[in-house]
Structures are given as C-alpha cells and as structure tokens.
N, C-alpha and C positions, 0 to 999 in steps of 0.2 A: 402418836396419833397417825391414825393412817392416812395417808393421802386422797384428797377427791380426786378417783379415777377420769373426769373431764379434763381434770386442770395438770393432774401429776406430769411428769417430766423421765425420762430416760436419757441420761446425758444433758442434752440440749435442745432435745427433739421431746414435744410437746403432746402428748396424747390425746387424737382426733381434732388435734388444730387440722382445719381443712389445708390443704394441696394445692399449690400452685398449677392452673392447665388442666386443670379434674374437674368434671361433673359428678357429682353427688346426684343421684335419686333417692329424693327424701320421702319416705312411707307419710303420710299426714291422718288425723282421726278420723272414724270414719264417720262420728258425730260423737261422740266425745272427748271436748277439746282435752282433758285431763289425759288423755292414752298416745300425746304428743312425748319420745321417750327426750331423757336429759340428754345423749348425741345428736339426734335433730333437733333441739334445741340450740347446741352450742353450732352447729354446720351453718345454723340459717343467722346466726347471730354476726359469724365471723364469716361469711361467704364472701364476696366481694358484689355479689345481685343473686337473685329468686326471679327464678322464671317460672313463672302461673298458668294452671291453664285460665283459672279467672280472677284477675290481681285482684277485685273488690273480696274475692272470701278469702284470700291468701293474706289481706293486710287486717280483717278482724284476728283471723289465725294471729298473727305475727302481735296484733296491738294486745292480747291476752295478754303474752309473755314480754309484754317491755320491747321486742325487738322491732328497730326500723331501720327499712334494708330496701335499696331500688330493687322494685319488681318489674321486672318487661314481662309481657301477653305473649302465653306459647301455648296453641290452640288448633285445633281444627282446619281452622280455616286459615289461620297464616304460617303453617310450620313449614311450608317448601321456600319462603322468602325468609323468615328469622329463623328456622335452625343455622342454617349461612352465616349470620351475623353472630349468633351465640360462639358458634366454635371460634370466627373472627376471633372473638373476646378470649375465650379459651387458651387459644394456642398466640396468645400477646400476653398469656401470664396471668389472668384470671381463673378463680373458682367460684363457680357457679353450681346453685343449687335447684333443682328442676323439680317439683310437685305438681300433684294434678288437687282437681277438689277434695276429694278424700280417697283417703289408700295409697295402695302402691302405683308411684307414676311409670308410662312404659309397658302396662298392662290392661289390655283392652283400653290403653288411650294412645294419644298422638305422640306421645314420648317415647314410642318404642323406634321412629324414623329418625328422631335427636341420637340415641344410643346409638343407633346404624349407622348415622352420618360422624358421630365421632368416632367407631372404630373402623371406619374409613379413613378419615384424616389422623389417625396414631394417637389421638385421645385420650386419656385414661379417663374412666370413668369407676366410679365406685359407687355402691350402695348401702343406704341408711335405713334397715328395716324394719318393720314395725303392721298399723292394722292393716290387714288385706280381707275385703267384704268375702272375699270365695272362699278361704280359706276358714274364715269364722264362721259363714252358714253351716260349711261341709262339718266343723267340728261342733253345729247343735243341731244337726240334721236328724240323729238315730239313723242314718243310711251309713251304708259299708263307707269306711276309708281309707281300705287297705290299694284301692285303685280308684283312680279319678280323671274327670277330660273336663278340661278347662271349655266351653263352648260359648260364653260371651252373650250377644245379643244375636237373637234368628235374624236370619235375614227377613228383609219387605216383602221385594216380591214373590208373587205367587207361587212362578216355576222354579227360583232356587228355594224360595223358602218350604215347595213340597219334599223337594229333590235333600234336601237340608235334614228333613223331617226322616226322613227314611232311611238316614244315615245315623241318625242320635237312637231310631229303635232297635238295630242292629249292635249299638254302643253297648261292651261291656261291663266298662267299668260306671261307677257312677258317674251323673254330668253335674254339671253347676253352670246355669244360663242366670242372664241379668233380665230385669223386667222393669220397666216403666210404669206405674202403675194406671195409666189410661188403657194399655194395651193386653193388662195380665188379663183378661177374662178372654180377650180372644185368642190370646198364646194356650190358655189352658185347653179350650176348646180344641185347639191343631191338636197341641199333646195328646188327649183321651182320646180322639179319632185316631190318631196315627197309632199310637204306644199300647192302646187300650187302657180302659178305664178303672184296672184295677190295679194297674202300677204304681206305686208309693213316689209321694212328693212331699217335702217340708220346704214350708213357704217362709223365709226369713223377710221381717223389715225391719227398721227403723233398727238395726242393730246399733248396741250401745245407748242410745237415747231414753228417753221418758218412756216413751210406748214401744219398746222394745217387747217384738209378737216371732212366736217361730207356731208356726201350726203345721202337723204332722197328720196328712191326708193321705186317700189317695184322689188317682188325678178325676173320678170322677165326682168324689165327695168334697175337690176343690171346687170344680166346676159349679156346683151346687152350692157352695157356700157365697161363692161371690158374684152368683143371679140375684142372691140376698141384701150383697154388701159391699157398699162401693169404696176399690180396694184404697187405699189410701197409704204415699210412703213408696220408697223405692225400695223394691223385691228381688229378692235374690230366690233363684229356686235351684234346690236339691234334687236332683230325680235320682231313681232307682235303677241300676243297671240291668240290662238282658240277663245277666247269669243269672243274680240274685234273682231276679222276678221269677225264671224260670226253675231255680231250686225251691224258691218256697212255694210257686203255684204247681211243681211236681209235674211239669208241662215238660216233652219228651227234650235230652238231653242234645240231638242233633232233631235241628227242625226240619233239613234238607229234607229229611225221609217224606216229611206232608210235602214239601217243593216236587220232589221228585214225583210225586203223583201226577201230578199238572206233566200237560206235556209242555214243551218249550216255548211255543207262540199263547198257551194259554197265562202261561207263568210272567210274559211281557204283558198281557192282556191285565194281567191285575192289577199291577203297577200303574200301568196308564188311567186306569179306573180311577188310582189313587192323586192322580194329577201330575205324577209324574211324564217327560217329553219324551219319545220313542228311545232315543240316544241311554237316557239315563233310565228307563227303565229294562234296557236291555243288559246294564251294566248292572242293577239293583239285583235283575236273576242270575245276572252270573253270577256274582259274588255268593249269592244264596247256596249255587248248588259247586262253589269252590272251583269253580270255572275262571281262566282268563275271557276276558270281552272278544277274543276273535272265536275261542275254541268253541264257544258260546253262540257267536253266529254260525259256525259249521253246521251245531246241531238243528238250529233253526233252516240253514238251507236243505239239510235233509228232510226233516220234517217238512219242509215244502216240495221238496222230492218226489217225498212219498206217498202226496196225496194224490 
C-alpha cells in the first residue's frame, strides 16, 4: 500500500509537517470551498495560529474541514503594529500560517509587507500554492498568455489614475486589473476613452461559484452591456495587449511615425487634453517617439527657438 503523501515519513522527518520559525503563505478558494488543496489543509491544521486578513471568513473556511486553530487579524489597517508581533512569534519557534480572503495572500494584499518584514528579520518563509483569481481569468479569457502584467486595482484619483491610464494603453503584453463591482461601469468607460473601444476585454466574476459568468467583449460592447445591467460579483478583467490589438486591427507596426507628425509641444498638447499633468505628459511623448524625458525637452526648447 502506498503511503499517504501528507502523512508519509523519510526517515524521521515528516512530509509537509510545517517548520518551526516559517511562515507559510496559504493560497485559500477563491469561492469554492472544495479547491482548498490536502497541503493547505494539513499547514492550517498543524500550524501553531492563522493569521487572516478577516478571521470571521477564515474560521467558516477552517469550520468546513474540522480544523480549529487561533486566528490573529492581519489587515490593512493593522499590519505596521502586528506584522512586529507575528515575526515576535516566528522567530520564538512558531509557524504560522498567513491567508488573505480568497487566493493567494502577498498579492495585491497586505501580506506582501509580512513577507518583506520577515526576510528582513532572516525569516523563512514558504509557500502553499493553489487558486489565484488572475491567473484563472487570464486562462478563460481567449486573450494571449504567452505575456502578461499583473496591474491590480487603478488608481482613485483623477491625475494618477489618467497618468495610470496611458501607461496600460502603451502595455504590451496582456493586463489583468481587479474591479469592484460598483465601480466596473466607470472603470470600463476610462478603458474605451483611453484604449479605444474596439480593444478586446473578458470580464470574469464569481469565478468557481454558482454564477460563474466570463463574457468576452470588446471594451465598447462592455460599455453597452452594463448601461444595461447592474454588474453584480467581484470582477476580474482581461484586456488585450498593444501588439495583439495592433496585429489584428493591422494598425501601423511603429506608431511613432503618426507621433512624429505632430511637432513636439503639439504631441505634449494631446496628452494634456487627455488629463494628463504637463510633467507626465511630456514623459508620455517621450517615451512615444523612444526619446529619454531631457532629450525630449531639447526638442521642445528648440521648437521654441524656432518660433
């Protein structure tokens, strides 16, 4: 009979019995509880505490499978006073397991400054892999995923989040942003202004659950769908990268040649149109026409020169 790979043994050393002094980052479902694997099962079982970012869903999590384990709050808003305390624990001979509410913790969450703070303090840490929401949109998107940019949630405000905006339309590879669903009809709106409206988007929610929806649009037959339909479900969206867009809309291979048309201060001029602040719009053409930001203002004092 063959051994169960949780329990088996080498010697006397114990396979995936957690580590003394080691933080585990445990991947958690991203709604459904069934895709919790049997290693993160046994880490959270045998850890010595679970640190959450919100212990009420960490202890439904934990009551499914039998397991009851002290959870401390490691969040947001308290992770510069208790990551200090946690490593305390750590480095006194505990292992401790660190989740967020669902997926991988440390990514686009507060656990990425606990990781930092312990391999500052000589830490080990290891990770318990499992579902990640980015990673599973990108692979039912239909968009390329031979290259990818992890980009999170946009920024609020206005001047980074134009400044933001003009840098994802420039992005070659595919992106994967997070969406809230109160705020996905006006996110989509910045996208199709910015990106233009015939760029490709798959809108993933509820992935894993009952109403697990992926819709495959583009960003201005997004736009249109949900004037319609009030989005419902936390969203994950796929966009389509600069190349691809531009190999399949057959739009010129280097675009500087329409830039270079524009003379210099008219090329900052469009930018600013776009809401962009003078600073970064003078950096948006440079980079256009493969300019560093000083060589870039040469041409502009020239062109003031020469008027």
């Amino acid at each position: 009979m063959l051994d169960n790979p949780m329990t088996a043994t080498t010697g006397n050393v114990e396979k995936n019995k957690p580590e003394p002094s080691t933080l585990y980052l445990v991947a958690t479902p991203i709604g459904n509880a069934a895709d919790l694997s049997p290693r993160a099962q046994k880490i959270l079982s045998e850890c010595d505490f679970v640190a959450a970012e919100d212990t009420r869903n960490t202890r439904k999590l934990l009551g499914l499978y039998g397991i009851k384990k002290e959870l401390v709050s490691y969040h947001d808003h308290n992770r510069a006073a208790r990551g200090g305390s946690i490593c305390d624990r750590l480095e006194a001979g505990e292992c401790c397991a660190l989740v967020t509410d669902a997926g991988m913790p440390a990514v686009s969450d507060p656990g990425e400054d606990l990781v930092r703070l312990c391999a500052a303090r000589g830490i080990s840490v290891r990770v318990v892999p499992g579902p990640c929401a980015a990673v599973s949109a990108l692979a039912l998107s239909a968009i390329s995923t031979s290259r990818f940019f992890f980009e999170g949630f946009l920024p609020v405000g206005n001047t980074e989040r134009a400044a933001r905006l003009q840098q994802i339309k420039r992005q070659e590879a595919t992106m994967i942003l997070y969406e809230a669903p109160h705020k996905l009809a006006h996110t989509l709106r910045d996208l199709a202004r910015t990106l233009g409206e015939d760029r490709r988007i798959a809108l993933c929610r509820e992935m894993t659950k009952l109403n697990e929806e992926t819709l495959r649009l583009s960003l201005g037959e997004a736009c249109a769908y949900f004037e319609q339909r009030e989005p419902r479900g936390e969203f994950v969206l796929v966009l389509e990268g600069a190349a691809d867009y531009r190999t399949r809309t057959r739009a010129p291979e280097r675009e500087e040649e329409a830039f270079l048309a524009l003379s210099p201060s008219a090329h900052v001029a469009l930018y600013e149109k776009e809401g962009l602040p003078h600073g970064d719009a003078v950096k948006a053409a440079a980079a256009d026409r493969g300019l560093s930001k000083s060589d870039f203002y040469r041409l502009l004092v020239q062109e003031k020169e020469g008027s």
